[in-house]
N, C-alpha and C positions, 0 to 999 in steps of 0.2 A: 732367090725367087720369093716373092710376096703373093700369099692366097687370099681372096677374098670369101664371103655370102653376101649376098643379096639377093634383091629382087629386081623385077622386071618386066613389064608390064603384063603384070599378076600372076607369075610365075616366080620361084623361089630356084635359088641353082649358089653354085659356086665356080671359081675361077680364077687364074693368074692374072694379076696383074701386072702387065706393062707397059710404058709410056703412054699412063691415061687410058689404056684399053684393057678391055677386060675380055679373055677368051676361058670360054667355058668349060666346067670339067664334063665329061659321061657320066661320073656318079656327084654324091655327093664329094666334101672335103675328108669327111672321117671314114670314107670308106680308102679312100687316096692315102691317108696316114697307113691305116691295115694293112693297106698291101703293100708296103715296102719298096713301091716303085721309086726311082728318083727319077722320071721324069714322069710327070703325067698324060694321063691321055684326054685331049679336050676335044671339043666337038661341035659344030657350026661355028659361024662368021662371028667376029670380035665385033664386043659391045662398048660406045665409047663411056666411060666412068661417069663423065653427066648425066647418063640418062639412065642409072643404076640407082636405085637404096639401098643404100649398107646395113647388112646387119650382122649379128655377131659371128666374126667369121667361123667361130665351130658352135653349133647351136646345140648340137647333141654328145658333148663329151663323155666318156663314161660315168667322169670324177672331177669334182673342183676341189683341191687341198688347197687349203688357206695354210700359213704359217704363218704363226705369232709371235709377236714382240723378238723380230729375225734383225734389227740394228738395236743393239744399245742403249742412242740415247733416247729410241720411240718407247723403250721398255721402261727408263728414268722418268721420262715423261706421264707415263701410262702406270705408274709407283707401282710396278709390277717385276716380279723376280725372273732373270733368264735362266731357264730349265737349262739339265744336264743334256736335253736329247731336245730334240726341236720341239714344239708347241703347237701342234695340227689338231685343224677343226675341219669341217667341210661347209659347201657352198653348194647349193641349191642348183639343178642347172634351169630350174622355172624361173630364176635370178636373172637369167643373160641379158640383156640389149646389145643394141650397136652403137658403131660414132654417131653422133646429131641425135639419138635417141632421149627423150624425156627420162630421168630420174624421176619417180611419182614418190612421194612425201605424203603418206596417211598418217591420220592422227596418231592413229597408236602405234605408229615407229619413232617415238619419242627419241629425242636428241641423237637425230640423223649425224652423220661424221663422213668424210672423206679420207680413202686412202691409197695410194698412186704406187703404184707395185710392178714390179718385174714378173713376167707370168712364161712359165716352160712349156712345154706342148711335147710330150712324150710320144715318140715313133713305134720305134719295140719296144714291145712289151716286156717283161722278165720280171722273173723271183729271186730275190740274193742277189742285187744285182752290185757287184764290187766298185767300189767308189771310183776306181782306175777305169773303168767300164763307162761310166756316164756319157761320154759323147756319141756312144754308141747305141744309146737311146732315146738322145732326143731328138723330134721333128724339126722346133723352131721355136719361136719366142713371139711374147706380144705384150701387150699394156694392159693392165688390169686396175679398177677402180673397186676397190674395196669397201663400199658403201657399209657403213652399220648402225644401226638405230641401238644407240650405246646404253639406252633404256629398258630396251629388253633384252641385249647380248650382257650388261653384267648384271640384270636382278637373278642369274642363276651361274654355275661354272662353265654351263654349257653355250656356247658360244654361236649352233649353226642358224636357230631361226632368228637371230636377229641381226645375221648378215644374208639373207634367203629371202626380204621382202621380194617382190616382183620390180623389175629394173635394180636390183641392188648391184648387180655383177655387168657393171658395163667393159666391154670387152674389147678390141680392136687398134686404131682399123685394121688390120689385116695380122695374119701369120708372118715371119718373116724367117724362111731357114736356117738354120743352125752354121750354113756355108758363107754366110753374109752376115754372122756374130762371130768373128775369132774368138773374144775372150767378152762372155756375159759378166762376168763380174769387174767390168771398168766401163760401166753405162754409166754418164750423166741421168739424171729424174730430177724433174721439178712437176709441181702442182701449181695453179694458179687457182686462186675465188677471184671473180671477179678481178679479173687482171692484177690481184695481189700475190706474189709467190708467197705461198704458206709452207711448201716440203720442195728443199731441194740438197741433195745429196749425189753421191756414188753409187751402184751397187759393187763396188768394193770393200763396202763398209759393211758387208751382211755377214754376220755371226757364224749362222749354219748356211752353207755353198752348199751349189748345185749338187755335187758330187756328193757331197753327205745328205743333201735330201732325197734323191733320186737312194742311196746306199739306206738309208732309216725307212722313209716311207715300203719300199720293197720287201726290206726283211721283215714285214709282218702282214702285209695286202701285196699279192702281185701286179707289177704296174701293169697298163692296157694301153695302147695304142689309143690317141685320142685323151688320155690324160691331164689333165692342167693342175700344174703348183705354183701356186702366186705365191712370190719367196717370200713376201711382207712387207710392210711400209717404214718408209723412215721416219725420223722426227717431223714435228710441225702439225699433227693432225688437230682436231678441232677439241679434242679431248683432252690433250695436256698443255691447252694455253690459259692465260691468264688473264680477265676470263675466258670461261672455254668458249670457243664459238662453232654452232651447231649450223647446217648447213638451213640455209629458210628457200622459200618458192623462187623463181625467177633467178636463182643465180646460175651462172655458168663456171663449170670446172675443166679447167684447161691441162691434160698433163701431156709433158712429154718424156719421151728417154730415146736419148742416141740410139743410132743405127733401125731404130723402130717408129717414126713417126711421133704421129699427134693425135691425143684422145678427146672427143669433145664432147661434153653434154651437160644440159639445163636442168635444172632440179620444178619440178610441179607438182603444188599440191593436189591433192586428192580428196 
């Protein structure tokens, strides 16, 4: 099952989509993760998908966990050391956009960067949650662009306001249940600039899995329903090439990853 947000002729809502049509939930989407329904309950007549704007389909998550330098060679790349225990920061949820949504570019998010991520969507909740346990808590999955203004995420060790500009966390398009992911860690991901592939990988190639992030993150913060952990990016970002290449106005950044669609959006100055 795939969930949407959007809008619609100036009303805001969410909704399943299928075959191009979009029927609508009774509440929102983060209230539909809470309550542990698996099916949902929708309500009036299907909207056809043309005549919707998308936007990010969880707009109000509790939590955005970033993990850092989660492949290898992005960690080589980035001459950064892979920690004993994963490398979590957060993300802003005043960050979100949708697909087709503008990336905004202000001056002082110096050396803007792109990063095309595998992102989890946490169902139940739980504390201590055993590694064996994992599929037992997550909702579904989706695409996550890990924008960072790498100017001001490394002049300090702290890393979340300079991945928190506004539009930095584009999101979507859609949720995609966990029944319609066998195994998250055998997704193709690629990124595109400007119809150039820059990051394209596995996520079989991630260091710290599901099971040990959903297992680390837990045993110190209890997870919440509505949660997102974007596992982290693979090599190829704008940061560790040669020279590095920073994202400028008017580009378009393409990603995709199996069984999850296509993420799209334009970068604009501001």
């Amino acid at each position: 099952m795939k969930f949407i947000s959007f809008t619609h002729e100036g009303s805001a809502g969410s909704g399943v989509l299928r075959d191009e049509k979009v029927y609508p939930l009774t509440g929102d989407l983060l209230s539909h993760i809470a309550s542990g329904d698996t099916q949902p309950a929708l309500t009036g007549a299907a909207i056809p998908l043309s005549s919707v704007q998308l936007t990010a389909p969880l707009l109000n998550p509790p939590r955005i966990f970033g993990i850092g330098l989660n492949y290898r060679e992005h960690a080589a790349e980035s001459k950064m050391k892979v920690q004993d225990v994963p490398t979590v920061f957060l993300k802003l949820s005043q960050s979100l956009c949708g697909d087709g949504d503008d990336v905004l570019l202000p001056s002082d998010a110096t050396q803007p960067d792109y990063e095309a991520e595998l992102a989890v969507v946490i169902g139940r909740g739980g504390h201590r949650i055993a590694e064996a346990d994992w599929q037992q808590h997550v909702f579904g999955y989706t695409i996550l662009n890990d924008i960072s203004a790498r100017g001001v995420q490394l002049a300090t060790t702290q890393w979340t306001l300079g991945k928190s500009f506004p539009t930095f966390t584009p999101l979507g398009p859609t949720i995609v249940t966990a029944d319609e992911v066998p195994d998250p860690h055998a997704l193709y991901i690629r990124l595109t600039l400007q119809g150039e592939v820059m990051q394209e990988a596995n996520t079989r190639d991630l260091i710290f899995r599901i099971p040990a992030l959903i297992a680390y993150l837990s045993s110190i913060t209890p997870l919440m329903p509505g949660d997102i952990i974007s596992t982290g990016t693979p090599p190829g970002v704008g940061l560790g090439r040669t020279p590095q290449r920073w994202l400028l106005p008017d580009e378009e950044m393409v990603i995709e990853i199996e069984k999850l669609g296509t993420l799209r959006n334009r970068t604009r100055a501001v």
